[in-house]
N, C-alpha and C positions, 0 to 999 in steps of 0.2 A: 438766399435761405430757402429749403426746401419745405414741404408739408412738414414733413417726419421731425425735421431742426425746428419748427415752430411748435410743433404740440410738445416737447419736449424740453422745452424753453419755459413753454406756459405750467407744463408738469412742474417744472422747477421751482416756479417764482409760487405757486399754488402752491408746494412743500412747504416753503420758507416763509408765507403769510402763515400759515397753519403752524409753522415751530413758532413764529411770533406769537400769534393770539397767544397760546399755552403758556409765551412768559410774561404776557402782560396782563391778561384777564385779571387777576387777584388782586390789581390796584386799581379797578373799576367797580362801582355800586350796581351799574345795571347796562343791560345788552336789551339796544333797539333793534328793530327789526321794521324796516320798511320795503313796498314793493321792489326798490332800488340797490337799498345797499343794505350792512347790517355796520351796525357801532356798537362801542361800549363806552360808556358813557357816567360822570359821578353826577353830573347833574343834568335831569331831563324836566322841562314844562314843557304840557301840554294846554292848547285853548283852541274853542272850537271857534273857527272863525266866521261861518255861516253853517245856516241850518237845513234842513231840508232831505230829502232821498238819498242825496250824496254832499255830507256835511266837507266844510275843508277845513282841516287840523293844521295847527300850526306847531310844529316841535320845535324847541331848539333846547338845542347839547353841549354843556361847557366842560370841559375838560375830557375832550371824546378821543378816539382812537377808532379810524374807517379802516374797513376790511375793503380793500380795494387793491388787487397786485400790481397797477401799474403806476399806483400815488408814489411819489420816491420820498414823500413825509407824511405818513396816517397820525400820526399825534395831530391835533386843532385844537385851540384853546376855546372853538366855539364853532357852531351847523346849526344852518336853522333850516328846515325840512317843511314844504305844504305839501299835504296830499287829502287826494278824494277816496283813497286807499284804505285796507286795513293798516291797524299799527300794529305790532306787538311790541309793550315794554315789559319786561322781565328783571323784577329785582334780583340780582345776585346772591346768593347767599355765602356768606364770610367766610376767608378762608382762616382754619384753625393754625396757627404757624407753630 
């Protein structure tokens, strides 16, 4: 496999996570965002684990969906996430059907 056959690959599976998200989003409450990965997620707790300059969070996500192209199953009934990172959680807002 050449350069060109690899970026092109990656192009592909990149398209096909992005038509995913757009038909799964609407049956998730909220989109995580961590220095690592991004989820969506119906159920997110958060707890600080320690405190200090750089506190460590603990997340965990049940009923998630990981944006990762090379996972061949992003549905997980459950992720639990530590970081000394920012988090962002983002409630979704409902879709009107």
């Amino acid at each position: 496999m050449n350069t060109d056959d690899l970026e092109n690959f990656e192009a592909e599976r990149e398209l096909q996570l992005a038509q995913e998200y757009q038909a799964v989003v609407g049956m998730f409450k909220y989109a995580v965002e961590t220095d690592r990965r991004f989820y969506l997620a119906n159920n997110v707790d958060v707890k600080v684990m320690s405190e200090g300059p750089r506190p460590l969070m603990e997340v965990v996500l049940s009923d998630a969906w990981v944006w990762d192209m090379y996972r061949t199953s992003r549905f997980v009934p459950r992720v639990r996430v530590l970081s000394f990172k920012d988090l962002n959680i983002e409630e979704l807002p409902p879709i009107d059907l």
